[in-house]
N, C-alpha and C positions, 0 to 999 in steps of 0.2 A: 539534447540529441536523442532520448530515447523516445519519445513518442515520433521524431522524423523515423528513428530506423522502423519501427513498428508500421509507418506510412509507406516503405522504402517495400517493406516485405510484402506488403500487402498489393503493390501496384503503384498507389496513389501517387508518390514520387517514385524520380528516374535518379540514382545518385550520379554524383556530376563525373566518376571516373570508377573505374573496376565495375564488377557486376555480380549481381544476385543470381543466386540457384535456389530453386523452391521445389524440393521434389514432392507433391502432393496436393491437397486441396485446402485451401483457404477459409477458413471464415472469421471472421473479427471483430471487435467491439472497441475501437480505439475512441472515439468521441460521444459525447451523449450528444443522440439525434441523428448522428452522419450517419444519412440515407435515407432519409425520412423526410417525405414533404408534409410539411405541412397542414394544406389543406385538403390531404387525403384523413382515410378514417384509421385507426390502424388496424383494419382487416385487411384495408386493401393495402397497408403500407407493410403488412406481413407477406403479399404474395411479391408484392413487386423488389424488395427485400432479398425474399427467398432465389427469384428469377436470378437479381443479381448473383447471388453466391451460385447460382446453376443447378437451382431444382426446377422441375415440373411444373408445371399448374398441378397434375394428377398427385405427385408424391407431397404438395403441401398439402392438397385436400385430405389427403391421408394423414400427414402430422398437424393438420390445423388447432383439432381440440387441445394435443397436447402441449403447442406452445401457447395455448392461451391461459391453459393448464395453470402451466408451470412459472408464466407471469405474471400471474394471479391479478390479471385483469377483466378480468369476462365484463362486469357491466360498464364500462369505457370502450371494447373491443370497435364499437359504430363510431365513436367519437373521433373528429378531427385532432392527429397530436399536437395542434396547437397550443390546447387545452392541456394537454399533459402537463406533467408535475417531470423532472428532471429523473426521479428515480420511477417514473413510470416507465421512460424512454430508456433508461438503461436496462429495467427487468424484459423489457417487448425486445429490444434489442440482443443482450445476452440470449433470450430463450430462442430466438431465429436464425442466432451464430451458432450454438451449440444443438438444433436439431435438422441442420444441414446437411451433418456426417460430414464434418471435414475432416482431414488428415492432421491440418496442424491449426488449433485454433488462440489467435492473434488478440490479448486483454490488456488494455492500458487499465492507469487509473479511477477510471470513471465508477470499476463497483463501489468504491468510497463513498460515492453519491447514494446507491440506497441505502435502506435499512439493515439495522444488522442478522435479523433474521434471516434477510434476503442475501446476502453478502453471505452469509453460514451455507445458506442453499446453492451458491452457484460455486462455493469451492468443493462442495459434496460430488459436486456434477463434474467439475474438472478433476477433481480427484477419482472419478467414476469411470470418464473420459478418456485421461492418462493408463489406468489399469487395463483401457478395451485397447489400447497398442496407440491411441492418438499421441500429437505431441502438443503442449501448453509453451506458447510463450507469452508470460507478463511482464511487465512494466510497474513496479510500487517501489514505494519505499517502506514497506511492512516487512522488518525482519521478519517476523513469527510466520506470516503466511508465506513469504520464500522457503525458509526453512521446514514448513511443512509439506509446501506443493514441488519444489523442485530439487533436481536431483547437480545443476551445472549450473552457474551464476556469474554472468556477465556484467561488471562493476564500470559503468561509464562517471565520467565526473569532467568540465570542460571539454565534451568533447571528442573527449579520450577516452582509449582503453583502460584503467588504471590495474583491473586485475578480473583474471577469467580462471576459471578452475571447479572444484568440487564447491559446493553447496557451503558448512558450517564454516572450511577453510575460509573464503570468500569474505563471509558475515563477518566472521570473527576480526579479521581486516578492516573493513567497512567502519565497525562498531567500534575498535582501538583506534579509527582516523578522528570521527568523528569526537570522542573523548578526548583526542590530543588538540583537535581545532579548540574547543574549550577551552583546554585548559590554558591554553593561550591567550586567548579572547580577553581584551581589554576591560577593566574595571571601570569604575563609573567614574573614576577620577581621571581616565585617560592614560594610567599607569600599568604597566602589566605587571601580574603577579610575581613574585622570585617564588621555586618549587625545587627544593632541597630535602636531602636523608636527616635534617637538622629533629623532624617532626613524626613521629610515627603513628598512624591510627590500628589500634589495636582491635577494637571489635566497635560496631553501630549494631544501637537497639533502638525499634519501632515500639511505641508507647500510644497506648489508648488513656484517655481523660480519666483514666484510677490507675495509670501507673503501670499497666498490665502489658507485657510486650502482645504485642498484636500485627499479624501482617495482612492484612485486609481491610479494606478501607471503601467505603459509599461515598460518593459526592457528595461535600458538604462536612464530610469528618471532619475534625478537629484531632491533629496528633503532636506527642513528641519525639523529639528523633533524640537522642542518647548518645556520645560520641567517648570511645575512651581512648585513650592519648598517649604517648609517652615523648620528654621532649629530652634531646643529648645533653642540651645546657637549659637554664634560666631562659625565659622570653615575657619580654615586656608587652605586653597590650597586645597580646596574640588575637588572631584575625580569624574567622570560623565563615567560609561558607558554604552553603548544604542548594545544590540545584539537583531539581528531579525534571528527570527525562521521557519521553514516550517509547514505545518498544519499537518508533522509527527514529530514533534517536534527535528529536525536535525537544530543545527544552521547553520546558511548561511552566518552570516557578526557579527562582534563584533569589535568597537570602543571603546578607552580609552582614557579617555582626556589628560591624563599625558603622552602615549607614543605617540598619536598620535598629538600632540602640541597644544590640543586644551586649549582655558582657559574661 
């Protein structure tokens, strides 16, 4: 439901009951490509673009250079975006939403699509943005970049409201839901876990291949994780396992000690 309400704010849909109030000017980046024909070039797909959001002919000729500038496509600028590349159409697109001068500007997911450098560049720019009195509403599941760009955070989950409020509040919510869905979450055997005070982990260390605690890590490291323990009683053939998570809380790797032979 969150890229509908971002279509909802924006125009694109009518909701089927109650009503929107938008006090300001619009501009948006909700899908890579939406508004873009493509067999225009994208110079001309930046003017027609722009008309949409409700500039000029005159005041694009005045910011032309700089949104081509700034999406650092100059020698494609003649080319049809059919040819584009998905984070071409999201940098052309950000740089025509953000040099509009809207009052509130409208970002789904899609900066995910480019490069990270590019993604560094355009939260510089809504952070830039936000400072000049604009307002930002996005759409991620990037704790780190909520928590750095916004200040109120609107937590949808089926649907639903599940929690609105201050910014870390909010996260911190979100981040204890998702750890509790987990820890839930069925084993391979089709069993769920039992999670009792029976077991207590007293401190985890991160080990580089000489033993060395190390917290930094390159694609492709090789590491140990170190677990220390206390148990209230005796436990027979205890069970160890170690999953590592993304900073949107997506797991990425989950180890068992029982299936994967550890002891």
């Amino acid at each position: 439901g969150k890229t509908t309400l971002l279509k909802m704010l924006n125009g694109i849909f009518w909701p089927d009951k109650g009503k929107i109030m938008v006090n300001g000017k619009v501009g948006a980046l909700i899908e890579v490509g939406a508004g873009f024909h493509p067999l225009l070039t994208g110079r001309e797909n930046v003017y027609v673009n722009a008309a949409i959001l409700g500039m000029t002919k005159e005041e694009v000729d005045e910011k032309f250079d700089d949104i081509v500038k700034f999406a650092d496509i100059s020698d494609f600028i003649d080319t049809p975006v059919k040819f584009y590349s998905s984070g071409m159409f999201v940098r052309l697109g950000f740089s025509v939403a953000v040099h509009c001068e809207p009052d509130i500007l409208l970002v789904d997911e899609v900066l995910a699509v480019g490069d990270l450098a590019f993604a560094l560049k355009c939260h510089r720019k809504m952070s830039e943005f936000r400072q000049n009195g604009g307002t930002v509403l996005m759409v991620t599941h990037n704790m780190q970049a909520i928590r750095n760009m916004c200040k109120k955070v609107l937590w949808l989950g089926e649907g639903k409201i599940k929690e609105i409020g201050e910014v870390h509040h909010v996260c911190d919510l979100y981040e204890e839901d998702v750890i509790m869905n987990n820890k839930n979450s069925y084993s391979k055997t089709g069993k769920k876990f039992h999670y009792d005070s029976e077991a207590k982990i007293l401190m985890v260390e991160f080990l580089d291949n000489n033993d060395k605690i190390c917290t930094s890590y390159k694609v492709g490291d090789s590491f140990k994780i170190r677990i220390h323990f206390s148990c209230m009683r005796a436990v027979k053939n205890p069970i160890f396992t170690v999953s590592i998570f993304s900073l949107e809380g997506i797991a990425i790797a989950s180890n068992y000690s029982n299936f994967d032979g550890y002891r």
